[in-house]
C-alpha positions in Angstrom: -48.9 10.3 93.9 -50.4 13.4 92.7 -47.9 16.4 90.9 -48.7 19.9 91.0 -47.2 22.9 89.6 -44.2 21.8 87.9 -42.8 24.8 85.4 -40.4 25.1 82.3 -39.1 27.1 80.2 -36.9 27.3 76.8 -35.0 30.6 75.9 -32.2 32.3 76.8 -30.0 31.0 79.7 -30.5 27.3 78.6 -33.0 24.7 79.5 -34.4 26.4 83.1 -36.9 23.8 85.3 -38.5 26.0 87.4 -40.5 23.7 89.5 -42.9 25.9 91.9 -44.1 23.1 94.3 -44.5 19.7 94.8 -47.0 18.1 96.7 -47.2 14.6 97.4 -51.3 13.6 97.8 -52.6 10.0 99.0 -49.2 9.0 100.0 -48.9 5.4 101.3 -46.1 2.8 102.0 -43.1 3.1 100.5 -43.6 6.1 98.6 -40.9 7.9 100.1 -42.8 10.1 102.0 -40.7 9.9 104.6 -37.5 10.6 102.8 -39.1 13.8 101.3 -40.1 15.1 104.6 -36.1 14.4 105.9 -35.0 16.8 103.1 -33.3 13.3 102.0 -33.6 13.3 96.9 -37.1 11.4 96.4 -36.2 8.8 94.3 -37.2 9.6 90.5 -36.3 13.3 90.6 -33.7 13.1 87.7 -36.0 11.5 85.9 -39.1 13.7 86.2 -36.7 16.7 85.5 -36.1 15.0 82.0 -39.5 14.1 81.4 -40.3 18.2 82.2 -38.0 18.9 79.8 -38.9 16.8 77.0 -42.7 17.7 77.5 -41.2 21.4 76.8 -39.3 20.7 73.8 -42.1 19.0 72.3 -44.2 22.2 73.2 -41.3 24.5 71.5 -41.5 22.6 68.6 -45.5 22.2 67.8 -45.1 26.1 68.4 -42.4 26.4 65.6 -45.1 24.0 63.6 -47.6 26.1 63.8 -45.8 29.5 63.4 -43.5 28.7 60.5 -44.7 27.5 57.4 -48.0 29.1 57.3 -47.9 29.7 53.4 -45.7 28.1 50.8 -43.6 31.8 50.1 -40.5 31.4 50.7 -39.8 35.1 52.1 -42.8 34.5 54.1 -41.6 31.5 56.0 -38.6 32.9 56.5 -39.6 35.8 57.9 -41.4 33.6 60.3 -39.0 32.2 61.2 -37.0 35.0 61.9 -39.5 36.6 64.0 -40.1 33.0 65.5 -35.9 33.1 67.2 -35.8 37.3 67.8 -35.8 38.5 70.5 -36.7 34.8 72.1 -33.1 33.4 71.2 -31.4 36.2 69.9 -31.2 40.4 69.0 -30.9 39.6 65.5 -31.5 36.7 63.2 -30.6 35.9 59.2 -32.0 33.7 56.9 -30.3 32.5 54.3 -30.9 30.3 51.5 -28.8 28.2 49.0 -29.2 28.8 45.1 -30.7 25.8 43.3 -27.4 25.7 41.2 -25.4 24.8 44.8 -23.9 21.7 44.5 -24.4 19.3 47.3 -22.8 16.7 49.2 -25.2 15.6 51.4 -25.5 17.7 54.4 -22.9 20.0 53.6 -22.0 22.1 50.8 -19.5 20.6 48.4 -18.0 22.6 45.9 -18.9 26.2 44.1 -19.8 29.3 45.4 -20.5 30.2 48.7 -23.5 32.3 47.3 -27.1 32.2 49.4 -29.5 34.8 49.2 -31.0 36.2 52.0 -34.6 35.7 52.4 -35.3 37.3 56.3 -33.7 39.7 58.9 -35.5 40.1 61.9 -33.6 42.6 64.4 -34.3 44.3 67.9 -35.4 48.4 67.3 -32.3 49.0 69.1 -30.1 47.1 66.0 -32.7 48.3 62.8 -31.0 51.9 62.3 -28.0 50.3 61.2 -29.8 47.4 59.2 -28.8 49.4 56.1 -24.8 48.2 56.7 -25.9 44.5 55.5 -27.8 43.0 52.7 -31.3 43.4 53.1 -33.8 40.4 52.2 -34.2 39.3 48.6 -30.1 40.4 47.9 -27.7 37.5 47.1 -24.7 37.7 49.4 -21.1 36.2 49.1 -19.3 35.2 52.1 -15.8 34.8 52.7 -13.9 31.3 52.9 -13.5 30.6 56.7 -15.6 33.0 57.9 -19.0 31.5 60.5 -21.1 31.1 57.7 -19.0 29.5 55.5 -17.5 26.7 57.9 -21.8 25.9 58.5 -22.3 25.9 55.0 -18.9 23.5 54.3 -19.4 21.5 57.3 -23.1 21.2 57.8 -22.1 22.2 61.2 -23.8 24.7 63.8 -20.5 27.1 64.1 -20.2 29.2 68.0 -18.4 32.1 68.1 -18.7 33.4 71.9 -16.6 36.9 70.8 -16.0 37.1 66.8 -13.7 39.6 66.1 -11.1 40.3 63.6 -11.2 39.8 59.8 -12.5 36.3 60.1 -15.7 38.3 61.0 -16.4 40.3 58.3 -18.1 37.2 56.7 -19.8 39.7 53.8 -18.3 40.5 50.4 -20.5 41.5 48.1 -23.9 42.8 49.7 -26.0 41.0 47.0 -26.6 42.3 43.3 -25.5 45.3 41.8 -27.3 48.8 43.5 -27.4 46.1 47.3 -25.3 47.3 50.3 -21.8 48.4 50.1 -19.2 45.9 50.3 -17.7 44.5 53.4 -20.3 44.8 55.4 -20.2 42.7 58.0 -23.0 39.7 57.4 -24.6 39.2 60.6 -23.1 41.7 63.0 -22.0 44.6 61.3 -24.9 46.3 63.1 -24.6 45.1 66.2 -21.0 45.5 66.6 -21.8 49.7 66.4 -23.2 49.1 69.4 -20.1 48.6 70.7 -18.5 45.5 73.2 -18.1 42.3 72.6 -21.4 40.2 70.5 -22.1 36.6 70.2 -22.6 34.6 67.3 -24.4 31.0 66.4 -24.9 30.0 62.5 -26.7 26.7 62.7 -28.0 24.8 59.5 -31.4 24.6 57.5 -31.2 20.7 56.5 -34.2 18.2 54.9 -34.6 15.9 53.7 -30.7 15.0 53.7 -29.8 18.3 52.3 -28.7 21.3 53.0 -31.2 23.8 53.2 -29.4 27.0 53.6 -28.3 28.6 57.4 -29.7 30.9 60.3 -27.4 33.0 62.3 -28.5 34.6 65.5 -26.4 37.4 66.9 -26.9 38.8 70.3 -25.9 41.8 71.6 -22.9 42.9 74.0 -23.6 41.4 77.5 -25.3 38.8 76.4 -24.7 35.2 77.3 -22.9 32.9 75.0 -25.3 30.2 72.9 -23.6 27.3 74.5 -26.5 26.9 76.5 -29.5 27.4 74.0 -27.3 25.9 70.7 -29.2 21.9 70.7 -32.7 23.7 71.1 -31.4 26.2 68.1 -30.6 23.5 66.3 -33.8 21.6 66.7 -36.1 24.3 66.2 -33.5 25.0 63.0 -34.9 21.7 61.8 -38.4 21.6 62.5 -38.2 25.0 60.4 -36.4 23.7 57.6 -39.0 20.9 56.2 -41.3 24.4 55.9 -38.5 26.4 54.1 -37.9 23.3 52.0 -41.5 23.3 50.9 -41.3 26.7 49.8 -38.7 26.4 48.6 -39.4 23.5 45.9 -42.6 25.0 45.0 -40.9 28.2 44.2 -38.6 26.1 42.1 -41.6 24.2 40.5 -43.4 27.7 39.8 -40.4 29.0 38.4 -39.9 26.0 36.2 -43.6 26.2 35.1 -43.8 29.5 34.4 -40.1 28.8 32.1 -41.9 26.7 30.4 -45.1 28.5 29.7 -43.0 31.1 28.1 -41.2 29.0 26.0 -44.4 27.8 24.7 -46.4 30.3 24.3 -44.8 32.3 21.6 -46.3 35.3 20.5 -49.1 34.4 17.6 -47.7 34.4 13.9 -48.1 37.2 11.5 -51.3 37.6 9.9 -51.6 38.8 6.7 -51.2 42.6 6.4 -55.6 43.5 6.1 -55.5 42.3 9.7 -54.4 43.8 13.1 -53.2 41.4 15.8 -52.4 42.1 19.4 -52.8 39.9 22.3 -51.7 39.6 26.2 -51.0 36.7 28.4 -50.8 37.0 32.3 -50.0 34.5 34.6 -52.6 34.7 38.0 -49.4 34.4 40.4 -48.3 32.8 43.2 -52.0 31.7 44.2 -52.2 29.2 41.3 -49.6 27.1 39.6 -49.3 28.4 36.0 -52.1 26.8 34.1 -52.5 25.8 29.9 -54.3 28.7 28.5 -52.6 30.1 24.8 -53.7 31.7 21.7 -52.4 31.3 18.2 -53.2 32.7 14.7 -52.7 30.5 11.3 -51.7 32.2 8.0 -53.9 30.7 5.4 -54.3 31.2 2.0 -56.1 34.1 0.0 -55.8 36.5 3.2 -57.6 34.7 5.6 -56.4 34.1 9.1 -57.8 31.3 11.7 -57.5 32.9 15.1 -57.4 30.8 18.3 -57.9 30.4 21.8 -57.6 27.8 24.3 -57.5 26.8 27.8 -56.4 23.1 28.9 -58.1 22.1 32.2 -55.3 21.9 35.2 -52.7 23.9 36.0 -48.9 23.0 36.4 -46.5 21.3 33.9 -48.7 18.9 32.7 -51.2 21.5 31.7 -48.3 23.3 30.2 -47.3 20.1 27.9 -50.7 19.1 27.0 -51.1 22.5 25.8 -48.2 22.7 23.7 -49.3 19.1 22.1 -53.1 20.9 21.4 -51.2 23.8 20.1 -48.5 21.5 18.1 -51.7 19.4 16.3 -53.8 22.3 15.5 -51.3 24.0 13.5 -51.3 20.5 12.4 -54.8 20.0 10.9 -55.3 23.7 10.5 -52.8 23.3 7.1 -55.1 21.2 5.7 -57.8 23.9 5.0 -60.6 22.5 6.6 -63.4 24.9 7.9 -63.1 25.7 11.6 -65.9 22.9 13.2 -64.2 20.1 11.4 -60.6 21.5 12.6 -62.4 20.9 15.8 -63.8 17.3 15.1 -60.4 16.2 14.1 -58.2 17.6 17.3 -61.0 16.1 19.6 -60.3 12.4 17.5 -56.8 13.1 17.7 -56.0 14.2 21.4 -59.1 11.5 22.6 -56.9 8.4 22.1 -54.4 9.4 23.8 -55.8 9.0 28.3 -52.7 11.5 29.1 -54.1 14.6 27.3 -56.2 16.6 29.3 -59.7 17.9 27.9 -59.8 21.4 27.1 -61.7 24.3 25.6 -61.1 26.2 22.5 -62.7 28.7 19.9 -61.5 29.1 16.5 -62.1 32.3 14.2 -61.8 32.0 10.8 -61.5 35.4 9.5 -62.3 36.4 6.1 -61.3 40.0 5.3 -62.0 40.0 1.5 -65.4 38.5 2.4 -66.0 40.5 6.1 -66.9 37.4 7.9 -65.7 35.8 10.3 -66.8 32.0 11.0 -66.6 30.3 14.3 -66.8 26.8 16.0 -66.7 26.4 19.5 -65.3 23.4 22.1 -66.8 24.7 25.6 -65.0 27.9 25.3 -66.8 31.5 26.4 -68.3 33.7 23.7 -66.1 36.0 21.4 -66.6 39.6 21.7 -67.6 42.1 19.2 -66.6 45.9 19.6 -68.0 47.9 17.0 -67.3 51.7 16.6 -71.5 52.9 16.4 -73.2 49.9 18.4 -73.4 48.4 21.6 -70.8 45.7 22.2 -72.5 42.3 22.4 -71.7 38.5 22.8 -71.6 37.0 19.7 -73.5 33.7 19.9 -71.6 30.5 19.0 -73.0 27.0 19.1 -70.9 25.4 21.9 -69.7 22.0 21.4 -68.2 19.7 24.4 -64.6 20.1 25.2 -61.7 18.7 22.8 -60.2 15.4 24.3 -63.6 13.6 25.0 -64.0 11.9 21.7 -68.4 13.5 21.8 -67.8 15.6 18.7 -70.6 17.6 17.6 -69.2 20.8 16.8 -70.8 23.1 14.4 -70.1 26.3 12.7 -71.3 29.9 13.1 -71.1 33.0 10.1 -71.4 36.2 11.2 -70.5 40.0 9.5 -67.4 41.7 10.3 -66.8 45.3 9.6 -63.7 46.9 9.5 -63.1 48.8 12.4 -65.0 46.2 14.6 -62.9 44.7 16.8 -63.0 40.9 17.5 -62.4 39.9 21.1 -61.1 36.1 22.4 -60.3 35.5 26.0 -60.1 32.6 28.3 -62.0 32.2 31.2 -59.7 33.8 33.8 -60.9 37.1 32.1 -63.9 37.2 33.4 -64.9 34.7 35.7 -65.3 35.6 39.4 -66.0 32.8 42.2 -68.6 34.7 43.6 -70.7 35.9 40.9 -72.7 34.0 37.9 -71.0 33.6 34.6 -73.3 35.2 32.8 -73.2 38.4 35.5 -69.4 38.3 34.6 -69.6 37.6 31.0 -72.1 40.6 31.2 -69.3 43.2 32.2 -67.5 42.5 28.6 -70.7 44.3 27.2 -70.2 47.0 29.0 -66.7 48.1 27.4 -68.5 51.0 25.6 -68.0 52.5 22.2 -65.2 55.1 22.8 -62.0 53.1 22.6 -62.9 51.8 19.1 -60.7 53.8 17.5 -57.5 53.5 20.1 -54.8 51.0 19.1 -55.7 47.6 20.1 -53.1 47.2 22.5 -54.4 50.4 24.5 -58.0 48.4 24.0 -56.6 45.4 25.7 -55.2 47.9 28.0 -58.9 49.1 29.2 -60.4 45.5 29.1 -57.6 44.2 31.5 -57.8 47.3 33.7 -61.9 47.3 33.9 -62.8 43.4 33.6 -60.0 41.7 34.9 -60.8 40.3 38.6 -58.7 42.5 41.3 -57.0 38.9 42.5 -57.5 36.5 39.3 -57.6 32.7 40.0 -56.8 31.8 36.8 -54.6 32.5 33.8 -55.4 35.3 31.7 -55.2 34.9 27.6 -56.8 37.7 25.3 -56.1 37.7 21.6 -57.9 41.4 19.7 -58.4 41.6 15.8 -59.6 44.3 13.8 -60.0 44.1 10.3 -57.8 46.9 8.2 -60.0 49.2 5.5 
């Protein structure tokens, strides 16, 4: 038996099978030919109209797959899904999301605030003039005990109400942080409600993963049908949408938590001694990278020298994070024992290669020597240092490069060259220059093109004009610069 031109669709109004013919082909015995030609149910109809229907759940929700959760921003993905539900489900459409401080109790919210922060509104053009009466996205909002939103966030419960009205409506009391909306507005229908006549309102839940996520209310407008109808496919594509919001959502958390603790470690460099000038800049690449192990440090050594540093552990994340703090934590180490700079090298590579956690990494140490005006250096893998002098060119300065610490090769040696005062000594890590679609040495080239008239600026206003006319317009990695000038 042959089936053509069955149709569904999934929006407002409910589950609608709109089936546009059916034509029976090769029919033979007992198919029930006859009883279709009588007018008389064909046997199996109930069952085909569940079948359509399932087919078209399955296609709303590879939609909702493929629409929501595009990137791993959190305001992103729920934006799309905000777009995703207006105007197919309803005029207007919130997304909300629960505070990593919220304590749980499994698919509800247990005790503490009712705090979320809004993270998408998606409105009709007819409802956006008065978008200004509720919190906007990125503004934490408060809502009141009992109200729609707070019975979904207690419960873990979709919450229907056909005509809210009344003070139980006004589910917003604090439009976010200080300078947000004024208070009272109301949370999801304050705007629709100027439109006058009664409004509808369904807050389902976000839940993965066992928890609650945080909650979408739709809204629609006066003379619109109730939810009743649409609330189960609400609340499935509610789901589907979650696991994406989820995922933002915990790698917003981790990002967070790495970038914490980058800043915790990476401490600004100690105080030289007062014949040298220190400044430096750190800059994290963004959401496009977790936060990865670059740092820089200076040691104060005796009779007014000063070993500068800079490093970069391979990776990026926490564990990047903690292995740079360790390479940070045993160089200050070894550099106390007053060893020239290639041998403080030979040491942290024996040191960090018996341990298989550590990750390799690069490094350059610069001892400098004011009293002498030198400056000695030993590389692991790290780029060229930079040297900006006020009457000639800027150039590389060349530095035997030894393999990376953490591989146990050694082989690092040393390098002496002059340095004037007013020259201006230049480490950076490879996010600085490097460029996926260019050579390194076509990158590294840029540095040299600095030119000689910012000698005499301060040295943050230098690292200013490097960052502003080297830096990549989107950089992949880190950025870590440390400047030195020596004082007259």
């Amino acid at each position: 038996m042959g089936l053509k031109g069955p149709m569904m669709t999934l929006g407002r109004g409910g589950e609608q099978l709109r089936e546009a013919s059916v034509r029976f082909e090769d029919v033979g015995p007992g198919s029930g030919a006859d009883d279709a030609v009588a007018g008389r149910p064909v046997a199996g109809a109930s069952a085909l109209s569940e079948l359509l229907a399932d087919r078209a759940r399955l296609a709303l929700l590879n939609e909702v797959t493929e629409r929501v959760g595009s990137t791993l921003d959190l305001e992103s993905t729920s934006a799309e899904l905000a777009r995703f539900v207006v105007p197919r489900f309803a005029d207007l459409a919130a997304v909300e999301i629960l505070p990593p401080e919220a304590v749980q109790a499994g698919q509800a919210l247990g005790t503490g605030p009712l705090r979320v922060r809004r993270t998408a509104l998606e409105a009709l053009p007819r409802l956006r003039r008065r978008a200004d009466r509720i919190a906007l996205p990125g503004h934490w909002v408060r809502h009141r005990r009992g109200c729609p939103t707070a019975r979904c966030l207690e419960t873990g419960q979709a919450v229907e109400e056909p005509h809210p009205t009344g003070p139980d409506w006004t589910c917003e009391i604090n439009g976010g942080e200080p300078g947000g909306p004024a208070n009272g507005a109301a949370a999801n229908g304050g705007a629709a409600n100027g439109a006058g006549g009664p409004v509808s309102l369904l807050v389902v839940p976000l839940r993965a993963r066992g928890q609650l996520v945080g909650v979408l209310s739709l809204l629609r407008g006066p003379g619109a049908a109730p939810f009743a109808d649409d609330a189960a496919v609400i609340q499935t594509v509610a789901d589907r949408a979650a696991t994406s919001i989820d995922n933002a959502r915990r790698f917003a958390l981790a990002q967070d938590l790495t970038m914490e603790l980058q800043r915790a470690l990476l401490a600004e460099p100690g105080s030289p001694h007062a014949n040298l000038e220190l400044a430096s800049r750190y800059l994290p690449c963004g959401t496009s990278a977790m936060v990865g192990g670059d740092w820089f440090e200076t040691v104060r050594l005796s009779f007014g020298r000063t070993l500068l540093v800079v490093g970069d552990v391979m990776g990026h994340g926490v564990e990047a994070a903690v292995d740079m703090n360790s390479y940070r934590t045993l160089l200050r180490y070894v550099a106390a024992t007053d060893l020239p700079p290639h041998r403080i090298l030979r040491q942290l590579d024996r040191l960090t290669s018996q341990s298989d956690a550590t990750r390799p990494a690069t490094c350059l140490l610069a001892l400098v020597e004011p009293a002498r005006r030198r400056c000695t250096f030993a590389s692991a893998g790290h780029l060229p240092p930079v040297l900006i002098s006020p009457d000639r060119p800027t150039r590389l300065l060349p530095v035997p490069t030894g393999p990376p610490l953490g591989t146990g090769l050694g082989g690092y040696t040393a390098e002496v060259h002059p340095l004037e005062p007013g020259q201006v000594l230049l480490l950076y890590t490879d996010g600085l220059v490097e460029r996926r679609t260019e050579d390194i040495d076509v990158s590294l080239a840029r540095l040299t093109r600095l030119g000689q008239r910012h000698h005499a600026a301060s040295l943050d206003g230098l690292l200013d004009h490097v960052l502003g006319t080297v830096k990549p317009p989107v950089p992949d990695d880190d950025i870590a610069v440390l400047a030195a000038r020596i004082h007259g």
